[in-house]
Backbone as a chain_set.jsonl record, in Angstrom:
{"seq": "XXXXXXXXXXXXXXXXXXXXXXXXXXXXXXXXXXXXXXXXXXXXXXXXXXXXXXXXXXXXXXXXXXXXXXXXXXXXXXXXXXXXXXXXXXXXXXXXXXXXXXXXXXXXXXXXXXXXXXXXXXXXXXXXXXXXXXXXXXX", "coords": {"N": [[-12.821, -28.224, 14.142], [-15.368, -26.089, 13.952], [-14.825, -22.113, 13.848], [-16.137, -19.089, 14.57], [-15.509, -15.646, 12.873], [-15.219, -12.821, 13.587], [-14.596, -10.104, 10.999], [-13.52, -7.091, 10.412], [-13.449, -4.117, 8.349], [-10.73, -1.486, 8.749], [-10.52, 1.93, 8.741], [-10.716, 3.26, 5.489], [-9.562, 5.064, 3.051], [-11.259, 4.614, 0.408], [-13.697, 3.314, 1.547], [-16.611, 3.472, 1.655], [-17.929, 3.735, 4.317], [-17.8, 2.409, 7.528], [-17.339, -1.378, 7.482], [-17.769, -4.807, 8.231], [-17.702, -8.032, 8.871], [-19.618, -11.564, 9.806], [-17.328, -14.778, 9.547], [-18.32, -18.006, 9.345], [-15.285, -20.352, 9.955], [-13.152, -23.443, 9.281], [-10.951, -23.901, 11.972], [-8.601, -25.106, 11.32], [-7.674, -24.834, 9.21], [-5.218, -23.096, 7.066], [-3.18, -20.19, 7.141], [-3.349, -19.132, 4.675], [-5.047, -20.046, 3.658], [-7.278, -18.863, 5.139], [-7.088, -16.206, 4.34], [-7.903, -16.286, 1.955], [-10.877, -16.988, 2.416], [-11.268, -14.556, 3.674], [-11.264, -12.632, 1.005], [-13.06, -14.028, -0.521], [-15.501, -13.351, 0.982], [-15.197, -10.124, 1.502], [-15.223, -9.959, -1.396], [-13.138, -8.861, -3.148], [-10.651, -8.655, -5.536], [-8.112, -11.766, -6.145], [-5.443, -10.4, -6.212], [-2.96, -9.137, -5.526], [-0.318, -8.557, -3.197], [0.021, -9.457, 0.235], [-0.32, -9.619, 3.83], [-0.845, -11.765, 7.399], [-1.211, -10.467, 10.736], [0.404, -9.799, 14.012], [-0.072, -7.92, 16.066], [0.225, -5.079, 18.505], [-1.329, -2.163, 17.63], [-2.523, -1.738, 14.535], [-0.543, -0.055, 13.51], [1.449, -0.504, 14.623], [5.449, -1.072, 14.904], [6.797, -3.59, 15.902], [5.838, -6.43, 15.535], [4.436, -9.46, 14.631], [4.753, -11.773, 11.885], [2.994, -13.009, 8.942], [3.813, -14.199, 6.573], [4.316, -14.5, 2.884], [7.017, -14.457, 1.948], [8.558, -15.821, 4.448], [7.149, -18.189, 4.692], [5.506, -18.59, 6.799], [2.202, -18.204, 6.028], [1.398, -20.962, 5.159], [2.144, -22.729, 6.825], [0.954, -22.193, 9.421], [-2.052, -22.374, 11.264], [-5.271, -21.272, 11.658], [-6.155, -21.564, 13.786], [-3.583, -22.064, 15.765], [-2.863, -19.683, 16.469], [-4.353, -18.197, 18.146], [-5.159, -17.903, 21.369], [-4.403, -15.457, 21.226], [-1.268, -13.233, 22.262], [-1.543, -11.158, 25.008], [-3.181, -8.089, 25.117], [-3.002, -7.869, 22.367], [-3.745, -7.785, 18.754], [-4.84, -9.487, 16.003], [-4.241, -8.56, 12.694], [-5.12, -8.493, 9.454], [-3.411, -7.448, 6.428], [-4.071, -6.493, 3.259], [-3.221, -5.702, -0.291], [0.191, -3.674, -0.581], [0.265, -1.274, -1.745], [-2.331, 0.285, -2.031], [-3.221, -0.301, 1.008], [-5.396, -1.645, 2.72], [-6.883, -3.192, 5.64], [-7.594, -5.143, 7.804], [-9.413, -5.962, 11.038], [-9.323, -8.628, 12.954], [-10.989, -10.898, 14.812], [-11.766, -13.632, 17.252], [-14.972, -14.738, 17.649], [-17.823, -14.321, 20.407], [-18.818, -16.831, 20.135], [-19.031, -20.061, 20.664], [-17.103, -23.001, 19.229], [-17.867, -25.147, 17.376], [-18.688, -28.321, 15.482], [-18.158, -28.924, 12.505], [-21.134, -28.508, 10.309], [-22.828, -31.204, 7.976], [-22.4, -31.274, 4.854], [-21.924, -28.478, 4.354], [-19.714, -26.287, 3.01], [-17.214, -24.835, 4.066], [-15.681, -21.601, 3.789], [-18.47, -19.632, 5.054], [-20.068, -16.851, 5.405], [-21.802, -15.588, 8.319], [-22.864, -12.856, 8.455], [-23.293, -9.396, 7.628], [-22.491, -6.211, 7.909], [-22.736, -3.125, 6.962], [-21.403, -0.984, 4.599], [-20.1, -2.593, 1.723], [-16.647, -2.608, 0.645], [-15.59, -1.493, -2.39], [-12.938, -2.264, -4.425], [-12.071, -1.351, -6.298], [-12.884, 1.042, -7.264], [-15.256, 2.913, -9.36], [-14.165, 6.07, -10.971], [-14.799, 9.349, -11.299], [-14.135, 11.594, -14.012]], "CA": [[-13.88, -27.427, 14.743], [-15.566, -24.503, 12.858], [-15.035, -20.677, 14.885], [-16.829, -17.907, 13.785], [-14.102, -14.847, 12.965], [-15.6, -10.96, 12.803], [-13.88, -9.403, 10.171], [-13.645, -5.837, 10.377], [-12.607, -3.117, 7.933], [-10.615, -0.523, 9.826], [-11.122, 3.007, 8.331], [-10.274, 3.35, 4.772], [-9.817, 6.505, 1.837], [-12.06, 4.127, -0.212], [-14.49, 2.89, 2.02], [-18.04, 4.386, 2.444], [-18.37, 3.64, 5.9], [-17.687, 0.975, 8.473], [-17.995, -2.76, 7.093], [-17.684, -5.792, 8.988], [-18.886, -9.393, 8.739], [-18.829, -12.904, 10.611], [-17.668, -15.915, 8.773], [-17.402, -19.376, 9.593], [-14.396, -21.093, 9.098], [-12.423, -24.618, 9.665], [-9.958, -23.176, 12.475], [-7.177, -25.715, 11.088], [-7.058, -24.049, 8.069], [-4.096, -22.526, 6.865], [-3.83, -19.103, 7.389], [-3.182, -18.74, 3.677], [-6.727, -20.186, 3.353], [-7.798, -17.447, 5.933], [-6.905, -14.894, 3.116], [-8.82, -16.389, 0.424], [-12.076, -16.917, 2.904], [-11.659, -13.213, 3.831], [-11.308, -12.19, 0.082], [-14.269, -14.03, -0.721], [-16.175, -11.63, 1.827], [-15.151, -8.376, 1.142], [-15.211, -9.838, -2.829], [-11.966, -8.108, -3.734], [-9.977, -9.744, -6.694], [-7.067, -11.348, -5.29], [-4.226, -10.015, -7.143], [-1.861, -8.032, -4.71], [0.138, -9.515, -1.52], [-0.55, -9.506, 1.888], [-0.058, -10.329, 5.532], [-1.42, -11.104, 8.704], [0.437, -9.645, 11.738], [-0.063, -9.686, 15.05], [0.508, -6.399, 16.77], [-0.641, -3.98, 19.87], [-2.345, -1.727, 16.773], [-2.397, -1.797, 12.987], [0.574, 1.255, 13.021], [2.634, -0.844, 15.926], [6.405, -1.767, 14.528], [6.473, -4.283, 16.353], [4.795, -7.128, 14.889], [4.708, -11.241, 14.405], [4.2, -11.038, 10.255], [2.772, -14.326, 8.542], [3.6, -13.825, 4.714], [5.121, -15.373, 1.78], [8.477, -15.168, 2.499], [8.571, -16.591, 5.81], [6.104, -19.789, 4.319], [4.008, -18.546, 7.73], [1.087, -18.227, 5.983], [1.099, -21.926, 4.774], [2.426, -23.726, 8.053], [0.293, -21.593, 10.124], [-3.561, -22.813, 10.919], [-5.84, -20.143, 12.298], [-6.419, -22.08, 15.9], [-2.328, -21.509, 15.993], [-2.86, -17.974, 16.548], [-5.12, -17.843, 19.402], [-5.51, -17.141, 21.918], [-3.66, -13.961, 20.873], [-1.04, -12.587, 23.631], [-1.952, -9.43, 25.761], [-3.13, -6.425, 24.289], [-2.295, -7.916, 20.971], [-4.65, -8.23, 17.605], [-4.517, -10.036, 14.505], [-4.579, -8.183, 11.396], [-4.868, -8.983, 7.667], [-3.211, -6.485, 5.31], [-3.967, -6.463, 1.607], [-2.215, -4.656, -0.987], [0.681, -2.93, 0.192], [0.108, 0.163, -2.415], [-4.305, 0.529, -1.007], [-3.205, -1.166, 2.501], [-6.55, -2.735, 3.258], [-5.855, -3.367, 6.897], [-8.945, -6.032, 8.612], [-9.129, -6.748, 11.775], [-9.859, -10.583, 12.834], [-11.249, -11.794, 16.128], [-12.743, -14.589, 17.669], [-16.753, -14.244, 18.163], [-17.644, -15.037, 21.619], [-19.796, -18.369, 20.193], [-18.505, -21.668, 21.127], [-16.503, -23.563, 18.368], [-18.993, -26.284, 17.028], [-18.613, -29.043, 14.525], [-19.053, -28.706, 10.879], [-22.518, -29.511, 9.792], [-22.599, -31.704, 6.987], [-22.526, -30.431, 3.512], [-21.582, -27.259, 4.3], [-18.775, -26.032, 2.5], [-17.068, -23.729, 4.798], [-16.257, -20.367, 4.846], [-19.617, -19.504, 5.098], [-20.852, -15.839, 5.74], [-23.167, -15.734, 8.745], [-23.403, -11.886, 8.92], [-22.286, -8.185, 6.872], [-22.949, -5.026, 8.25], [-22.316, -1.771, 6.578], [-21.428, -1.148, 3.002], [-18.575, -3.423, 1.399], [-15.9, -1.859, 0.289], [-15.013, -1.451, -3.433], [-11.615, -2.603, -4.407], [-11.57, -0.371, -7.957], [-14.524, 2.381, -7.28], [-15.472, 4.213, -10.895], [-13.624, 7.68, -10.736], [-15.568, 9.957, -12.366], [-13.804, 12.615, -14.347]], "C": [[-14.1, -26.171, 13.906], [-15.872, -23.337, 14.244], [-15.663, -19.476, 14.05], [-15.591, -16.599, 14.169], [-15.095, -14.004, 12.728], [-14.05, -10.672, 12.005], [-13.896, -8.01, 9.87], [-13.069, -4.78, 9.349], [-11.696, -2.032, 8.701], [-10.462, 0.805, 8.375], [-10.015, 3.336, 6.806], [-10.406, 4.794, 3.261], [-11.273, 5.949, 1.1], [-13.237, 3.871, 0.155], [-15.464, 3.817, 2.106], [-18.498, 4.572, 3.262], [-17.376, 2.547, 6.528], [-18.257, -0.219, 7.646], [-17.182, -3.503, 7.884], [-18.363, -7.005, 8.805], [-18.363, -10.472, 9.587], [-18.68, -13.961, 9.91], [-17.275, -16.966, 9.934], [-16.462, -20.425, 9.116], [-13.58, -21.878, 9.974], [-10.636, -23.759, 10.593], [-8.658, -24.071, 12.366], [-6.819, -25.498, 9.941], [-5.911, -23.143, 8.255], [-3.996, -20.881, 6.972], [-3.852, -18.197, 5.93], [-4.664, -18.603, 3.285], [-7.878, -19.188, 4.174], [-8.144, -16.13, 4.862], [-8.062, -15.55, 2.343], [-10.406, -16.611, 1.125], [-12.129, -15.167, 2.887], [-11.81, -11.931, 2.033], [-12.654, -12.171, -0.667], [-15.577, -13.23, -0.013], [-16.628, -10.846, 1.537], [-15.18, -8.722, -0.687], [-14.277, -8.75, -3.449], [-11.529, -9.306, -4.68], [-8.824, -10.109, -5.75], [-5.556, -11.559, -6.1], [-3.376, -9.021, -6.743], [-1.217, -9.088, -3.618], [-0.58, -9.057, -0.723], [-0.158, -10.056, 2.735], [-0.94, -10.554, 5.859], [-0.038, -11.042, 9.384], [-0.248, -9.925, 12.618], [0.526, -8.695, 15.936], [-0.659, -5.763, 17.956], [-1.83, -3.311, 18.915], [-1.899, -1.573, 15.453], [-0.622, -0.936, 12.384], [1.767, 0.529, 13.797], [3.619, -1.543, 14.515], [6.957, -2.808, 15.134], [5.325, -5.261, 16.426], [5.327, -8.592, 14.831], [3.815, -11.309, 13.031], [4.223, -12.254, 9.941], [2.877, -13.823, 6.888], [4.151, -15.083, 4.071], [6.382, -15.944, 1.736], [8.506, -15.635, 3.563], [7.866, -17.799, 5.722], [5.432, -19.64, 5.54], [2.666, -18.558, 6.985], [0.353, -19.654, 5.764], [1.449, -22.916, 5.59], [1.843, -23.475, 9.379], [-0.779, -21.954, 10.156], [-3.666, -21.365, 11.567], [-5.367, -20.51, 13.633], [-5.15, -21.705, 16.135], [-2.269, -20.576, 16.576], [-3.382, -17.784, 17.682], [-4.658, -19.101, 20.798], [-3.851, -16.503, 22.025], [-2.896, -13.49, 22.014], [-1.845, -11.091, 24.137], [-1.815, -8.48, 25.156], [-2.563, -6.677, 22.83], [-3.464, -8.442, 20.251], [-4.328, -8.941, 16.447], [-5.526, -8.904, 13.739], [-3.883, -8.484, 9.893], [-4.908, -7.61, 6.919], [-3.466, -6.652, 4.074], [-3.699, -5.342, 0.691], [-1.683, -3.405, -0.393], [0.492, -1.413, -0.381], [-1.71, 0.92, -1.836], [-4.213, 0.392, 0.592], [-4.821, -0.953, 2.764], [-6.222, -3.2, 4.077], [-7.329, -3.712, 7.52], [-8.097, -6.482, 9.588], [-9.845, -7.97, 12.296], [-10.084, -10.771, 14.11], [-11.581, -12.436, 16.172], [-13.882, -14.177, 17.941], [-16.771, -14.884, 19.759], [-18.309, -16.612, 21.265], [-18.643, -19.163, 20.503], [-17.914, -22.187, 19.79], [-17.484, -24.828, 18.393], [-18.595, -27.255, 15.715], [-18.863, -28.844, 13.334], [-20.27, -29.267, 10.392], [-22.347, -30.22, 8.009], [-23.617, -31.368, 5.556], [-22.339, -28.993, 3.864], [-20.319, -27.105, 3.725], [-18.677, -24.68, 3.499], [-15.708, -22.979, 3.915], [-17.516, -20.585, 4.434], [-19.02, -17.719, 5.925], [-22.017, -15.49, 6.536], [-23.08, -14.591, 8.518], [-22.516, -10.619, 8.13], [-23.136, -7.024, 7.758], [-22.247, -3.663, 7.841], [-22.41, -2.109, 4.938], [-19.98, -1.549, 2.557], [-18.43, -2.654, 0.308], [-16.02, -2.191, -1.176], [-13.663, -1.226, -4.121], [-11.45, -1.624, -5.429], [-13.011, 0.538, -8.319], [-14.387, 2.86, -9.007], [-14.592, 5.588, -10.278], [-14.518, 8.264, -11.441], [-14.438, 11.139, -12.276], [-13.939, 13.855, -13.71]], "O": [[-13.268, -25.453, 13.352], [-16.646, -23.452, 15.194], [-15.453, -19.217, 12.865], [-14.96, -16.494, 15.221], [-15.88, -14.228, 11.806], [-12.888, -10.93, 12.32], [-14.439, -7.788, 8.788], [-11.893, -4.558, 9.638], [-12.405, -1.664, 9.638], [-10.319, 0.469, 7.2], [-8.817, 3.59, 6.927], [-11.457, 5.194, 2.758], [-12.286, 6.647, 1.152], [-14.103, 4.092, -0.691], [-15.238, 4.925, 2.593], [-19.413, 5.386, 3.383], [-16.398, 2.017, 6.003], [-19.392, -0.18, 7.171], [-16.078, -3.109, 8.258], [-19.575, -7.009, 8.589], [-17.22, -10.541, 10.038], [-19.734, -14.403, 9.454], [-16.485, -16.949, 10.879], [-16.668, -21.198, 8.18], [-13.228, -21.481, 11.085], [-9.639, -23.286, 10.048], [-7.728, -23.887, 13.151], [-5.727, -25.888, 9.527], [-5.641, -22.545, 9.297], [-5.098, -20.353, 6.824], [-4.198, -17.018, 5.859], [-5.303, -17.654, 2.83], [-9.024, -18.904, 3.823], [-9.127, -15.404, 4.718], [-9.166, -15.007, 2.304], [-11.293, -16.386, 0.302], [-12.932, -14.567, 2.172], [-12.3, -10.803, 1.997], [-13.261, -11.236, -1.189], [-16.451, -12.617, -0.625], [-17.797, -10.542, 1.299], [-15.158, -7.7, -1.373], [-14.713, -7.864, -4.185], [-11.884, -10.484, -4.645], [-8.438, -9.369, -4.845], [-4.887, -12.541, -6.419], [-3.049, -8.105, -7.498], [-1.644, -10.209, -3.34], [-1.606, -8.389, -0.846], [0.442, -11.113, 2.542], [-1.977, -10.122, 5.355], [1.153, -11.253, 9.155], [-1.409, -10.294, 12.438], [1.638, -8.828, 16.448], [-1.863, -5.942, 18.141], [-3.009, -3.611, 19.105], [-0.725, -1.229, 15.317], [0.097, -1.127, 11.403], [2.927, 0.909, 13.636], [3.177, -2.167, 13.55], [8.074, -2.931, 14.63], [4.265, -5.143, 17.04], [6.522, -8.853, 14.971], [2.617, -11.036, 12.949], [5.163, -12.926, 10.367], [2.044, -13.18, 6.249], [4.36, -16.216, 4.505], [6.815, -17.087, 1.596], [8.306, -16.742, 3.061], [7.942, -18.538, 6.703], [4.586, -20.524, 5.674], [1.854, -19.158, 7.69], [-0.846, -19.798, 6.005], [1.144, -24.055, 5.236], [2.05, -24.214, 10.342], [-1.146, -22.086, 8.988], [-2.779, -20.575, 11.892], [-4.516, -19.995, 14.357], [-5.207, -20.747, 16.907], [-1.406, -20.58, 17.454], [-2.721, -17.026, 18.393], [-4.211, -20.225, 21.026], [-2.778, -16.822, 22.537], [-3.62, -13.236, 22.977], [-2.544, -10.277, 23.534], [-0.797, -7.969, 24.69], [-1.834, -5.89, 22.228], [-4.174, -9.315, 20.749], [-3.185, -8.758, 16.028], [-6.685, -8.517, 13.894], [-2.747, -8.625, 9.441], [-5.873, -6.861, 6.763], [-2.514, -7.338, 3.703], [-3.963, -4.171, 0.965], [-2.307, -2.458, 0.087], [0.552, -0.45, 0.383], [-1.898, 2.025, -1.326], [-5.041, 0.92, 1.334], [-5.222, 0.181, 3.024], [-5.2, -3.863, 3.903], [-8.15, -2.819, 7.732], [-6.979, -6.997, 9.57], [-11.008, -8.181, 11.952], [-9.007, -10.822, 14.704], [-12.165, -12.658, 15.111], [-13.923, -13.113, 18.558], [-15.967, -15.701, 20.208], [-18.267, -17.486, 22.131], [-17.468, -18.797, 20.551], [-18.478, -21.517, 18.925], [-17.782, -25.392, 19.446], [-18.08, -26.586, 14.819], [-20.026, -28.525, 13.084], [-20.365, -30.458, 10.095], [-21.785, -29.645, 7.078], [-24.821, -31.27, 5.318], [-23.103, -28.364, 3.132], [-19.623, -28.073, 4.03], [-19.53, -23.818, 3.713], [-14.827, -23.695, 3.438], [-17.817, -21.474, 3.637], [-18.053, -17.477, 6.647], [-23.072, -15.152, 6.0], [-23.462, -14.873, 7.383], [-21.298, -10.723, 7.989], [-24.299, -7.134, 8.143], [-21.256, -3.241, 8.438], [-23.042, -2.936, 4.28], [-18.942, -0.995, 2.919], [-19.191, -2.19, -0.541], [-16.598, -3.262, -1.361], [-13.294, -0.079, -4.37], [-10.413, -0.975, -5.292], [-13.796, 0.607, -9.264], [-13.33, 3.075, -9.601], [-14.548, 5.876, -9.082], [-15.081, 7.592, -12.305], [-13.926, 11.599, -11.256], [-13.505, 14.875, -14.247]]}, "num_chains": 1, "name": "protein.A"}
C-alpha cells in the first residue's frame, strides 16, 4: 500500500524558514529506504549517518533508535512503526555534526494502491524554502 508521509524540517541554524513536504511512499519499505526517499526531498547529498527515533520530542533521552548498528534500519518497514505509541513521534536525524532533525507523520489520506508506472517516492507537495545542506559563506 502507498501512505503519504509529511516531512517536516524542525527549526534549523541553516534553514531559511520552515520547509516541509508530502511524499508518497511504499509503506513496506525499509526504513533505510525511508532515508534515501527523504534525502531525495530535501536533495541533501547523502554522505553522513543518521537515525530515526521515536521519542515524546526531538531533545527526549528516551528514545526507540533505528540505525546502523542495531541493523533496525534494514529489518524495519515504515508500516512497522505505526501507529506510533502515545504522545510519541518519529524522527529522522541526519548528520550528527549539522543534526538535521525531520519530523515524519502519517497524512490523514487513506493508504491507496500504487498506480502503475509510478516509481515511488514521489513528491506530492513542498512548502517553504528547502534547506541547503552546504550554503556559500561569504567572506
Amino acid at each position: 500500500m502507498i501512505w503519504n508521509l509529511n516531512i517536516k524540517l524542525l527549526p534549523h541554524w541553516r534553514a531559511d524558514g520552515p520547509w516541509e513536504a508530502t511524499i508518497a511512499v511504499d509503506a513496506s519499505s525499509t526504513l533505510e529506504w525511508l532515508h534515501h526517499a527523504i534525502q531525495r526531498a530535501v536533495a541533501f547529498d547523502n554522505d553522513h549517518l543518521y537515525e530515526l527515533f521515536i521519542a515524546r520530542t526531538p531533545r527526549s533521552r528516551e528514545r526507540i533508535r533505528f540505525d546502523d548498528e542495531d541493523g533496525g534500519l534494514y529489518e524495519h518497514s515504515i508500516e512497522s512503526l505505526f501507529p506510533l505509541p502515545t504522545d510519541r513521534r518519529l524522527y529522522y536525524l541526519f548528520d550528527y555534526g549539522d543534526h538535521w532533525v525531520f519530523q515524519i507523520s502519517r497524512t490523514r489520506h487513506q493508504p491507496y494502491e500504487p498506480e502503475p508506472g509510478v516509481e515511488y517516492p514521489v513528491v506530492l507537495s513542498e512548502r517553504g524554502q528547502r534547506p541547503e545542506q552546504y550554503p556559500m559563506i561569504e567572506d
